[in-house]
N, C-alpha and C positions, 0 to 999 in steps of 0.2 A: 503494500500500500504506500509506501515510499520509492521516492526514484532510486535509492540507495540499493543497490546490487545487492541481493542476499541468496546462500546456499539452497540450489535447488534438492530433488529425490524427497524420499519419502522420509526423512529425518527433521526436514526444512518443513514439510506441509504440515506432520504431526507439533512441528514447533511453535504454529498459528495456535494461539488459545481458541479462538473460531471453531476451528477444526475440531481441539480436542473437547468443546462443548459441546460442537454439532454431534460429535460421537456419545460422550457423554450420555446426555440427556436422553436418548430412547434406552440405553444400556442399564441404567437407573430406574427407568420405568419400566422396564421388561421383570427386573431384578425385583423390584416392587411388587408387580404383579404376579409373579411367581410365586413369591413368600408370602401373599394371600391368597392366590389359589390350591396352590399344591394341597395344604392340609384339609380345604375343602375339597379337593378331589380324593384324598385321601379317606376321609371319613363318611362321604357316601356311600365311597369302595369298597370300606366294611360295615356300613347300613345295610347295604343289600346282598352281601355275604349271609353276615346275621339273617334276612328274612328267608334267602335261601335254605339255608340248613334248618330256620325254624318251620320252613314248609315241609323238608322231609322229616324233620324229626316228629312233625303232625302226625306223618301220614305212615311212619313205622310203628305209632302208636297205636293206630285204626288195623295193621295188621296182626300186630304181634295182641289184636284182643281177639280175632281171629284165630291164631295159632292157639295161643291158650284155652279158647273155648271147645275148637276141633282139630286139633293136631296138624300135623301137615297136609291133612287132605282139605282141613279149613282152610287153609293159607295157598292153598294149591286154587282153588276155588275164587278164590277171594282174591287172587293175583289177575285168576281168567278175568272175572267179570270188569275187571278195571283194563285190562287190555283190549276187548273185545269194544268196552263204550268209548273210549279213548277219549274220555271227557276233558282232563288234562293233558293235552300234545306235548308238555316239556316234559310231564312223569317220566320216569325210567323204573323198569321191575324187570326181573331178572332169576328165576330160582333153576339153580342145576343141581343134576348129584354130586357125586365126590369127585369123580371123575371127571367134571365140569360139562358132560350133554345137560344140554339145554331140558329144563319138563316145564316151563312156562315163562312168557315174559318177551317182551318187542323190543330187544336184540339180539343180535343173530346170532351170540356169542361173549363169554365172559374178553373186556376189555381189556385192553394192552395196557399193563402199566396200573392195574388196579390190585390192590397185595389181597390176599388171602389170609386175613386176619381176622379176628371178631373183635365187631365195634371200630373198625379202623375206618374214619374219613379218607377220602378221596377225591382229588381233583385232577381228573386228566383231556386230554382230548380226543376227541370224537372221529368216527373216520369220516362224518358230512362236513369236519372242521367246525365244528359248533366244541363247545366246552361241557361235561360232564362231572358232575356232585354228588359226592353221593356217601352211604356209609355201607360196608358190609358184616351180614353176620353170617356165621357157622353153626350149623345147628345140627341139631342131635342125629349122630349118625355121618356127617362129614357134608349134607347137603348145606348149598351155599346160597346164601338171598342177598341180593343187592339193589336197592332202593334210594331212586337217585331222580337228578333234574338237569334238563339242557340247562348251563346256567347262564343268565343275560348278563354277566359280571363281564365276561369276556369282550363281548358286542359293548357294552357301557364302556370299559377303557377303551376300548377301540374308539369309538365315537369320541369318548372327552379326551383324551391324547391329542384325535384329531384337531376337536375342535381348540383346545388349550394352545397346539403349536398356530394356528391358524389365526388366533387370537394373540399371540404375542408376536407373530411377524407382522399382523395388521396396526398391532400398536407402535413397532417398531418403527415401522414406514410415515406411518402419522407421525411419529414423534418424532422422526427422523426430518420429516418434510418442514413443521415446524418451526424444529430449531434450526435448518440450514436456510429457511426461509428468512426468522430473524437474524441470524446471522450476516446474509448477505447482504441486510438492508441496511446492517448496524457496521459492518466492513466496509458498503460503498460511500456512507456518511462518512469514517474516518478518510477514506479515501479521499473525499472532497478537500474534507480539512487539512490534510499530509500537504494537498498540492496548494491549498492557499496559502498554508505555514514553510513551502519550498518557495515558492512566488517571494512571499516579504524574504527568505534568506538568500534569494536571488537581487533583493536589491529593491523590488518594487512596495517601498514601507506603505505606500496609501494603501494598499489592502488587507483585507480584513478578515477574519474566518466567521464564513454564514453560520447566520441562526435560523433553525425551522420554527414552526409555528407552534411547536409542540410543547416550547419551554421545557424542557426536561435537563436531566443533570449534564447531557455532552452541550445543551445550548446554554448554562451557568459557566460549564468549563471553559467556553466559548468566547463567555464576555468574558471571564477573567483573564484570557488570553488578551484578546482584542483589548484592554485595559493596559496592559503589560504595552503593547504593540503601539500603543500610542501614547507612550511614553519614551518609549523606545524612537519613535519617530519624531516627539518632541524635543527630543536631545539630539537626536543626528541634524535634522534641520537650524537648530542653536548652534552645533557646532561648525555645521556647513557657512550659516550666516556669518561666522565669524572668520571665516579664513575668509569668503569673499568677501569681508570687508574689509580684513588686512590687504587681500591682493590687490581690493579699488583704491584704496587707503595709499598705499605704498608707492604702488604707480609713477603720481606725481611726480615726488618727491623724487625717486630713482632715475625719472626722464630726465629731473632738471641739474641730477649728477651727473649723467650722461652727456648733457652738450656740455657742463664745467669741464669733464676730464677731457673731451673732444678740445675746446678752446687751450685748457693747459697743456697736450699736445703739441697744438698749434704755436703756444707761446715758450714750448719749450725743445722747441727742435732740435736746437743748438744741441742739446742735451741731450745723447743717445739712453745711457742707461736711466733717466727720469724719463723720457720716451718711452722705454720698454718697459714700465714699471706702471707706467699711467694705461699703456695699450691692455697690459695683462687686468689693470682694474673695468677699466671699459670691457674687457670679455665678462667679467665675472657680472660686471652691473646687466649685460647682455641676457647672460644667462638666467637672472633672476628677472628679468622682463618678461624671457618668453616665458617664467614658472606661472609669473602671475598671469599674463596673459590665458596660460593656460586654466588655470585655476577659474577667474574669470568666465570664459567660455564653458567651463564644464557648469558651473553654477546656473547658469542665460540657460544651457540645456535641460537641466536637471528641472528649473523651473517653469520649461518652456517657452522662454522667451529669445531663444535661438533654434525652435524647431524647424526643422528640415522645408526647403522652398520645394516642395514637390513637381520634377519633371521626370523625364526618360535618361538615363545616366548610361551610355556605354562603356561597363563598368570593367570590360576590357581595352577600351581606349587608357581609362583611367590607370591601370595599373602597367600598363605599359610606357604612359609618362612619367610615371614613377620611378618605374625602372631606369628611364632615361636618366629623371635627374640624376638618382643617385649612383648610377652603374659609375661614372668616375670616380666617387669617392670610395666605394668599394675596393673600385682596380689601384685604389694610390693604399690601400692598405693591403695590397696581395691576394685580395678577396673577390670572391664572381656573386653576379647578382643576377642571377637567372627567373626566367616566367615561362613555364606553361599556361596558353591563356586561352580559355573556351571561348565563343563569341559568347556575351551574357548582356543584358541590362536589366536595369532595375529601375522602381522610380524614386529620385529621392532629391538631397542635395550635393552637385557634386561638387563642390566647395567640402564640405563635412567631410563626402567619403576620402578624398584626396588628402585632408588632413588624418583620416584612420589610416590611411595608404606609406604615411610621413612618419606617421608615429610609431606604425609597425617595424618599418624596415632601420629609421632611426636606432630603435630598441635592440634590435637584431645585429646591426652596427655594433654599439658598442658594448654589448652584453655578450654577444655570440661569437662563434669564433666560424672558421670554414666558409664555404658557399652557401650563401643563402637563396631557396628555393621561394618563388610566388607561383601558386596552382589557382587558377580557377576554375572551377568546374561548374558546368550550367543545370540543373535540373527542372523536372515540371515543374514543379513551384515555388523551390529556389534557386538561389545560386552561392555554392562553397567556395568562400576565398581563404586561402592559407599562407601563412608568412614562417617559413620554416630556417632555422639555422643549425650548424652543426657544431655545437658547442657541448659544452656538462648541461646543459640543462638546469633542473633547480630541483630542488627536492621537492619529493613527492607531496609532505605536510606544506609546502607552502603554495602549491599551485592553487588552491582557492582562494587564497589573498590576495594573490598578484592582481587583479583587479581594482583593489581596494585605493582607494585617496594617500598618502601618505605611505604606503608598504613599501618598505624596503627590504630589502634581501643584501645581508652584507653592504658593498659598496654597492645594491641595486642594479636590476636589472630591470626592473617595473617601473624606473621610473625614465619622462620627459627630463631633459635636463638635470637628471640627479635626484629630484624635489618627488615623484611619484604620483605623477600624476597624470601621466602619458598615457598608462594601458586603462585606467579611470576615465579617460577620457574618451578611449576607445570604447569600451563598453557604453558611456552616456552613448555615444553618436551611433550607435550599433539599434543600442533599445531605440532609440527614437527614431528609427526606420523602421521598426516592430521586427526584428532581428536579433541573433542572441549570438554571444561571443563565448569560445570557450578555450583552454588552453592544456597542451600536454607534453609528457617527456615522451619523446622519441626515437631516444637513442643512439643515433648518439644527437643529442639538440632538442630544441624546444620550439614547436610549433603553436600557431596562435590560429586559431582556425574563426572566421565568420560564416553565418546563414544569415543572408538576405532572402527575403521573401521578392518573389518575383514580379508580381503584380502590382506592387506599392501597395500593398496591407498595409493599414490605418495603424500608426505608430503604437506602440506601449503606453499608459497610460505616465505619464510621467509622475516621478515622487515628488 
């Protein structure tokens, strides 16, 4: 939910709390529902166990009053007449001799897996696949009665198994659907807010992270943010206002050093080394003209009152002058200054872009070392201009400052003039084509790469 690069596989998904809630939460509810079904499936289980056996135990009663009244030919009698009416279809009866031939009763045969005990319960199964109950007794003389029921225990777990898994994968998938539902709605709100809160770390402090209508705790965390945020913008603007007042401030004053040391020159020609000593201060006042200058112009931008005069910029004409100017001063320091250049234009001002064209290769000058490369490349919608040299580069930890107003790197490589505020300057003139500047090590060197949008997209909102 961040532009921030993060470890992909199945380590990295399980590592979203999203994730492990969306799993979470039906696993808990299944788990729930479980540990109150179960003992209720349990306990009917043996409800009707119990009514089973207290049906045969009825009905061993009704015959053993049978037996006792007429011996076995009462019970022999008394087995026919309940086979023959087949009132009860799950009954089972059963009497053979010793030998186990069958002499009454509607199975074909003593059952597989039933012992030969007296009084011993049994439960086994049947050969139509139904389940059998039953108990048997041995009776006098080695004849054997077994008296029993299809039992509906079997078909009941079967049914509630069925229905119990059917019911916890359909809670699962609900509950599943749910949480991944609010999940994804409450992921794409962070989502919004990550890239509002990259937006202002990109520089664009006027904005703000939305609030919904909902008032809820992430639209509290929201304004407290947005509280923070503009404060934060009230201090970089105070602070901004102050350096362009010193640089309007300063100006003056430094121009009217500048024709002094120019006229002390003049009056002091005679004089080589007071010459070369006034020439060296007239560079230094130089160099602090063009800071403020610079400084100046990026403030006009930032507050929009130097925004771009929008026409058609062939923005390979442009860096191709570039290269002009600078390709001699290049070649007096043993260095090439080479362009690959796609035909491209943009709309914009080219005044601005020619000064980001100055400022790049300037920087690249005397920060970088080897041939420095300019690539342009044209796309549909925009177009990639790069300023590459083959130097050390800069450390990794400080390629997101180099942008910044003031950043120096050692003796600087980010900055115009010394002062830092060359590639800040790039970047204001970049946004305010609605373009975005970024910078990287490349091994050997550091490249400063821009996307101009093609069309003249309507600028960035200025800070």
């Amino acid at each position: 939910m961040s532009h921030e690069a993060r470890p992909g596989g199945l380590r990295a998904w399980f590592g979203s709390p999203f994730h492990r809630f969306a799993i979470a939460l039906p696993t808990a509810i299944a788990l729930i529902v479980g540990a109150l079904f179960y003992p209720l499936f349990r306990e009917a289980e043996g409800h009707i166990r119990n009514e089973v056996r207290a049906a045969i135990a009825l009905e061993i009663n009704g015959l053993d009053e049978h037996f006792h009244e007429r011996g076995l030919a009462g019970l022999r009698d008394a087995l026919q007449r309940r086979v023959d009416a087949a009132a009860d279809r799950d009954a089972v009866y059963l009497l053979t001799e010793r030998d186990g031939r069958v002499v009454v009763g509607n199975l074909a045969g003593w059952p597989d897996g039933v012992p030969v005990v007296d009084e011993a319960w049994f439960h086994v199964g049947a050969a139509d696949g139904s389940t059998l109950e039953g108990q048997v007794f041995v009776l006098f003389g080695g004849d054997r009665l077994l008296v029993g029921r299809h039992s509906p225990l079997e078909s009941y777990q079967e049914h509630m198994t069925t229905r119990l898994w059917g019911s916890a994968v359909l809670i699962i998938v609900v509950a599943a659907a749910i949480g991944w539902f609010f999940m994804q709605h409450l992921h794409r709100r962070l989502e919004t807010l990550a890239r509002e809160a990259a937006r202002i770390q990109e520089g664009h402090l006027a904005q703000r992270l939305s609030l919904s209508a909902r008032n809820d705790e992430l639209d509290a965390l929201a304004r407290r943010f947005n509280r923070a945020f503009d404060e934060i913008e009230r201090l970089v603007d105070a602070s901004r206002h102050v350096s362009s007042a010193i640089a309007h401030d300063m100006r003056r004053p430094l121009i009217a050093l500048r024709r002094a040391i120019d006229e002390a020159r003049v009056a002091a020609a005679a004089d080589r080394v007071l010459g070369e000593r006034l020439e060296g201060l007239g560079a230094q006042t130089d160099a602090l003209l063009r800071t403020f200058a610079a400084l100046l112009s990026l403030a006009r931008i930032e507050a929009g009152a130097l925004g771009p005069k929008w026409r058609p910029v062939d923005l390979a004409a442009l860096a191709a002058d570039a290269i002009e100017l600078y390709e001699p001063l290049a070649a007096a320091e043993g260095r090439a200054l080479v362009g690959t250049l796609a035909p491209a234009t943009v709309r914009g001002d080219p005044d601005l872009l020619f000064q980001v064209l100055q400022n790049l290769i300037e920087n690249a000058l005397k920060h970088g070392a080897g041939s420095i490369a300019l690539d342009l490349a044209a796309g549909e919608r925009s177009v990639v201009l790069s300023v590459r040299d083959h130097g050390a580069g800069v450390p990794d930890a400080a390629l997101p400052r180099l942008f910044e107003r003031f950043f120096r790197l050692d003796e600087s490589r980010s900055a115009a003039d010394g002062a830092g505020v060359g590639l800040a300057l790039v970047r204001g003139i970049v946004e305010a084509h609605g373009g975005r500047v970024s910078v990287r090590n490349v091994d050997p060197g550091l490249a400063v790469e821009l996307e101009l949008p093609v069309g003249g997209a309507l600028a960035a909102p200025l800070d």
